[in-house]
Each structure stands twice: as C-alpha cells, then as structure tokens.
C-alpha positions in Angstrom: -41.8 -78.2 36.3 -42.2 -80.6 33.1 -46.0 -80.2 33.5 -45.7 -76.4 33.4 -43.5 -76.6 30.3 -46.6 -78.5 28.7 -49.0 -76.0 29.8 -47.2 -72.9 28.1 -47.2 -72.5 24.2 -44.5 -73.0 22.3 -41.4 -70.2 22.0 -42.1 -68.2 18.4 -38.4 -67.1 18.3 -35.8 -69.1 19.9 -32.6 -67.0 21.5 -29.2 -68.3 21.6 -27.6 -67.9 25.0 -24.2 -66.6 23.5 -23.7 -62.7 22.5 -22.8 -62.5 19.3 -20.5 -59.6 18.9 -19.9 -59.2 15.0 -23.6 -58.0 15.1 -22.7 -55.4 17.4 -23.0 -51.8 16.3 -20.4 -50.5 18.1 -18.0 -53.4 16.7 -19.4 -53.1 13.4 -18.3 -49.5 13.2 -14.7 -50.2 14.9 -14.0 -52.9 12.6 -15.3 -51.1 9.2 -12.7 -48.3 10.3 -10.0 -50.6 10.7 -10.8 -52.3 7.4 -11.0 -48.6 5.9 -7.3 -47.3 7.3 -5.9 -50.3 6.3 -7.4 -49.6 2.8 -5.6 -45.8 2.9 -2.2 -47.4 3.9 -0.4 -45.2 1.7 2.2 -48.6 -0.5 5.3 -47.2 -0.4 6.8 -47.3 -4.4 10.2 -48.5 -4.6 12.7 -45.5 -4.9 15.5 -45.3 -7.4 18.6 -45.5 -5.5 21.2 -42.1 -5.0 23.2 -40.6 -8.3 20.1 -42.6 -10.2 17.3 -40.8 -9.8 17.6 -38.7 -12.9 14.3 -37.9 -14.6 12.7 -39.2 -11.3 9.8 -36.1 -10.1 8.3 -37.0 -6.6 4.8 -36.2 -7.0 2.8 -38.3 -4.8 3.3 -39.7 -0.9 3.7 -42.6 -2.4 6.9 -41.7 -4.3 8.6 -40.7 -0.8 8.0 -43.9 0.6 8.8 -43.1 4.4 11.3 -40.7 4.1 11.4 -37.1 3.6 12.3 -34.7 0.5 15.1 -35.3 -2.1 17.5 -32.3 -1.9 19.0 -32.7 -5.1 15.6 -32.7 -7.1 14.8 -29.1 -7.3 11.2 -28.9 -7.4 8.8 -28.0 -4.9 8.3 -31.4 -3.0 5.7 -32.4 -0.3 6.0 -35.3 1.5 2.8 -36.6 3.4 1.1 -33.5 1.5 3.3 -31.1 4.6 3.3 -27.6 3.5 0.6 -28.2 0.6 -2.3 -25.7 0.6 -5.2 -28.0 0.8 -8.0 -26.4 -1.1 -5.8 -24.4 -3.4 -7.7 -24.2 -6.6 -4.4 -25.2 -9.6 -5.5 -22.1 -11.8 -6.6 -19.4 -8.7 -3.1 -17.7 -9.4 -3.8 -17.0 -13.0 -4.7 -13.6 -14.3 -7.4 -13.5 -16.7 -6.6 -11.2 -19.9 -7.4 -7.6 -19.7 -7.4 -4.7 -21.9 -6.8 -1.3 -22.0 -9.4 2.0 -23.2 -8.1 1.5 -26.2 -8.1 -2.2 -26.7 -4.5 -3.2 -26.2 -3.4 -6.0 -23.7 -2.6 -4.6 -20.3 0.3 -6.4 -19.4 0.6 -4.5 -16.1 -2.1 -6.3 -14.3 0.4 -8.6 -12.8 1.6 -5.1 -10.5 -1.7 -3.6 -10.2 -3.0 -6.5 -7.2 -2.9 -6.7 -3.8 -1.5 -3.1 -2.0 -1.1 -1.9 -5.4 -4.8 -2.4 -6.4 -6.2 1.2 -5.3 -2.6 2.8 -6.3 -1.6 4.4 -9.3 1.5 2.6 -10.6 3.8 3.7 -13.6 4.8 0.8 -15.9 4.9 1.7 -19.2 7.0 3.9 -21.5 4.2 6.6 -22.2 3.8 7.5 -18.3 7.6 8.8 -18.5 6.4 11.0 -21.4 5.5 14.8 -20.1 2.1 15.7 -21.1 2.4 18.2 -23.5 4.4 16.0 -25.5 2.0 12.9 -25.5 -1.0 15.2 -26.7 1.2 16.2 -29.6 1.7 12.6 -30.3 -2.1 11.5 -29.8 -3.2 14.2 -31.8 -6.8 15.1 -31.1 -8.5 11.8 -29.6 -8.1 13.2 -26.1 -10.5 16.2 -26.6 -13.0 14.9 -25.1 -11.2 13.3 -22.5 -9.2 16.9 -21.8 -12.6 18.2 -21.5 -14.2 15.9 -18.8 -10.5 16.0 -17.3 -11.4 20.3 -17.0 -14.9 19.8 -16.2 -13.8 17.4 -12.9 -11.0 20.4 -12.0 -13.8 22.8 -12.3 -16.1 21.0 -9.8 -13.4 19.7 -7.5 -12.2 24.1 -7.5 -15.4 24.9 -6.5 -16.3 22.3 -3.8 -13.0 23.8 -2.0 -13.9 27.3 -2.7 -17.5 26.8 -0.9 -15.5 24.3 1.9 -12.4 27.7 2.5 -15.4 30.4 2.7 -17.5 28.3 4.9 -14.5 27.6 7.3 -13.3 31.6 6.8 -17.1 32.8 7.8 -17.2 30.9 10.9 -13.9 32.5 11.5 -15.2 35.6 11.0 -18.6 35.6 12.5 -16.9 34.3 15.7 -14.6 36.9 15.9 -17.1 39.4 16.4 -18.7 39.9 19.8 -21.9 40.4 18.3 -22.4 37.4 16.5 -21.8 35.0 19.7 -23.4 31.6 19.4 -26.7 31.4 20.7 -27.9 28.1 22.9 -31.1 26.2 22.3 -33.2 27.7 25.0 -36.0 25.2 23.6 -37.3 23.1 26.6 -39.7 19.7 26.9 -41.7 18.2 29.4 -42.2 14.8 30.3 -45.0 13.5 32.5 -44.8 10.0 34.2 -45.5 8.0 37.2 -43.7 6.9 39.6 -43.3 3.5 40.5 -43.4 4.1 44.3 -47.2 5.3 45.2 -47.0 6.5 48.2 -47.6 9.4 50.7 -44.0 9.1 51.7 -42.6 9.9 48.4 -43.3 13.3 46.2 -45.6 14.5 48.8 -48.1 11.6 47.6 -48.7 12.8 44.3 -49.4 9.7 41.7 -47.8 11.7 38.7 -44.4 13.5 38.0 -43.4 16.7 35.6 -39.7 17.2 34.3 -38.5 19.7 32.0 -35.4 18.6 30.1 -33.0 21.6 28.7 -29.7 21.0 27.0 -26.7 22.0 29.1 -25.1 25.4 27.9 -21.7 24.5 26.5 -18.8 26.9 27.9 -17.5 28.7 24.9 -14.3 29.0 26.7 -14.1 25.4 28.4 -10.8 23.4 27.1 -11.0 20.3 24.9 -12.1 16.8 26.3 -10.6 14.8 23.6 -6.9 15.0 22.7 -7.0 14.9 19.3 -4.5 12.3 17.6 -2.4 12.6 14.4 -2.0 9.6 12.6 0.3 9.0 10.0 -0.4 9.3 6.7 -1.2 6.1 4.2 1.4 5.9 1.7 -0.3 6.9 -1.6 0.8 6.4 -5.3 4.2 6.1 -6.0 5.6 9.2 -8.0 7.1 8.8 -12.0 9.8 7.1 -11.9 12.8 8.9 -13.5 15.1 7.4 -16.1 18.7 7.9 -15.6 21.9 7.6 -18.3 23.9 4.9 -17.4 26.9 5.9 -15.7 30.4 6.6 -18.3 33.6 6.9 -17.0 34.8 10.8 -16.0 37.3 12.3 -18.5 40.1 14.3 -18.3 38.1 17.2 -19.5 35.3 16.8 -17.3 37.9 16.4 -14.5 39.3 19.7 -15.7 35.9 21.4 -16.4 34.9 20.6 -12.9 38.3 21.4 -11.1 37.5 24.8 -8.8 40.5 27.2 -8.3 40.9 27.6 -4.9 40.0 31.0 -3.4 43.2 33.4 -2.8 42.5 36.5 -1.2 45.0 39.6 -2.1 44.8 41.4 1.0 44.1 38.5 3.6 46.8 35.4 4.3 45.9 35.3 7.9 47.8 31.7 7.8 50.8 32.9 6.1 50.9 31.0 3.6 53.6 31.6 0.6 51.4 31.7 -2.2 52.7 31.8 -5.8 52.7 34.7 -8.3 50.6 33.0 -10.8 48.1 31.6 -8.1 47.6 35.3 -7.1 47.1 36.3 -10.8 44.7 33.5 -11.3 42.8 34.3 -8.3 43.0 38.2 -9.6 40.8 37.1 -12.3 43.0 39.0 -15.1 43.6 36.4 -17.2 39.9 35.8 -17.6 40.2 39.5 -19.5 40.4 40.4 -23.0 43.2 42.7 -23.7 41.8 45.4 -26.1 44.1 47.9 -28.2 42.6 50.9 -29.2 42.3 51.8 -32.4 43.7 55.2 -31.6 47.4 53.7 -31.4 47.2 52.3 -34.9 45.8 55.8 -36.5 48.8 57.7 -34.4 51.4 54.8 -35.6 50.4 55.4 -39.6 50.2 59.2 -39.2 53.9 59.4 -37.7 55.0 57.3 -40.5 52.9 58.9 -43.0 54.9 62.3 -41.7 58.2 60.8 -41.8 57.8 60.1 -45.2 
C-alpha cells in the first residue's frame, strides 16, 4: 500500500472530509432570508398612554405597536397597512382644472364622473333659466350656435322622414298582392370528389355535382325568436325645479281655500235639517248684484215734481 502511495503523483487539491454547510446554497439562501425578516421586524414605538395622546396621529405600523386602531383619534387609521389600497397613487383623486366654451372654471366637473359622465346634469343657475329668456340676456353671441343648433334639427328631421317612408312603403308594398316578395331563384353548382372511390358508392363515378338553392322562407310561418323588451337605461336627469320655501297658511288663505259644501234644493235624500242661510248660500244669490232701475228714480221725481 505505502509503495503505491509513492508510485502515484501528488494530490493538486486536497479535500476536507467534513461538509461544510455555511457554503451551501440552499443554507445560504435560508439564512440570508432569516437575516432579511429579522431586518423588516417592524420596532414597535412606545405609545403615549390613554387621556394622553393628544396631538398624537398614528401614521405608520410602527406607531400601533401590536395593537389595533385608536378609537378616539378620528382619522383614517391602518394598522399593519389593513384596509390601505396598495398602489393608490396620493393625487389619482384630484380633478385637474377645467374650463368652460367661454373660458370660465367648470366647477361641475366634480358631478360630471363616473355614471354621470355620458349624462347631462343641471348644476348651475343659467340651466333653470327658460330659453327665451337666456338669449335675451346673451344677446347675439349664440347666432351662430342657434344656427348649427337648426342645421342639426334639420338633418336629424330628415333622417326620420326617409326612416318613417321607408318603413310606411314596405307597409304598403306588402299589402298589395301584387307586389309579393320574390325568392332568389339563383342556383350554384359545386363539383367534388368523393373520398370513397369505389364501385359500391355513386354508382362508381369518381366525381360528384350539387346544386345549392336557398330555402324559400314561408311568408306566413310564425316567428322563431321571441323577441325580448328590455328596460330602458335611465337617461339624463330632467331640470330641476326650484320651489318657495314653505310659509305658514293664513287665515285668509284658509278662508280663500274653504269650499262651501254642496246643498241641493230639491234633493235631501238623508234628511238632513239644513239652515236657511246654508240654502241661500248654496242658491248662489248672494253672489248677485242687486240692480235698481233707473226707471224707479225717473217715476219717484216725476210724482214729486206733480205734487208740487
């Protein structure tokens, strides 16, 4: 044995016959994530103590230590970051500044998002305006406007004229027995081959001719589809409508309001006793003028004029 050991060369690297672990991989990776969560271990900051904590605003995870929200701080609070939108950008909330046609700031931005993006919504004072009045007041800036306004109702009047004579002709034309929709009578041919060549199939010949014609649709044949209402989206909200504040009713307007009741003067079929000056103003007679004629006066002075 020793005189082999002389006869080979000497070892070029000699190995330990231990493992060493710490050069591991696998260990090197285990211990460099233990190192690393011991590195996030969120240190706890001393709390101020209850009825003390005045000016205190819990900001961090480390300013809840291990516990859970302060009630009695009334700001939005996260502790371990539950309930906070990672990702939120701080300013994503913000509207940016717009304007109006005519330059001003559009303060009703803020109502014009989400559902209410592709409504119209009514938010200032000149939408509760009628429109003949705000032309007055605008004066003649809005000709143009007015104009493109009766150009649009012009087009849109006759895109539904040509849609109501289109759908009143095919009325029409199908009411009359003459005019009875035709079918397309117009055929094709295809030509292929078979993939079974044999003498046992299509009398053994190697190619095959099919003439293809649309079916003829029933005229009278019921519907196959059952067609389906669905609701409609709601649209725009309508003008809102400003109110007076309510006031208190007055004796007047209790008065003006008050409605005799009706008193017939032939029917009672209750039998009711019904007083003399209910009947008289149910008769309607005090709602008469009493006129004099002017006769009585001429006949009064003549008489006197004679006894004279």
């Amino acid at each position: 044995m020793a005189a082999l050991k002389h006869l080979l060369p000497d070892a070029k690297n000699s190995t330990s016959t231990y493992y060493d672990h710490a050069n591991d991989p696998w260990f090197k990776q285990l211990f460099s994530t233990l190192e690393e969560e011991k590195s996030t271990v969120v240190k706890a900051k001393p709390v101020p103590p209850y009825l003390k904590r005045a000016g205190f605003v819990p900001r961090k995870v480390e300013d809840f230590g291990d516990g859970g929200a302060f009630p009695e701080i009334h700001i939005a609070q996260y502790p371990l970051d539950m309930g906070r939108v990672k990702g939120a950008k701080p300013g994503s909330k913000i509207l940016p500044v717009t304007v109006d046609a005519r330059g001003n700031l559009a303060y009703d931005a803020i109502v014009k998002q989400n559902e209410n993006a592709k409504k119209i919504v009514y938010s200032q004072h000149k939408d509760l305006i009628p429109k003949i009045l705000r032309n007055e007041e605008e004066g003649d800036d809005e000709g143009e406007e007015e104009e493109e306004m009766q150009k649009e109702i012009e087009e849109t009047m006759q895109e539904t004229k040509a849609a109501l004579e289109k759908i009143v002709n095919v009325r029409l034309s199908a009411a009359q027995p003459k005019n009875v929709p035709k079918q397309s009578s117009d055929s094709k041919y295809i030509k292929y081959k078979p993939s079974q060549q044999s003498a046992a199939f299509n009398s053994g010949a190697k190619e095959r001719i099919i003439r293809m014609v649309e079916m003829p649709v029933d005229p009278l044949e019921p519907p196959k589809f059952k067609h389906k209402r669905v609701p409609k989206a709601s649209g725009s909200p309508p003008v809102p409508v400003m109110h007076s504040p309510p006031r208190p009713v007055t004796v007047k307007d209790q008065q003006d309001w008050k409605i005799p009741p009706c008193i017939s003067n032939w029917k009672n079929p209750k039998g009711y006793t019904i007083p003399l000056d209910k009947r008289l103003a149910a008769d309607g007679r005090g709602l008469q003028e009493v006129q004099i004629n002017d006769n009585f006066a001429k006949l009064s002075e003549a008489l006197y004029v004679a006894e004279q």
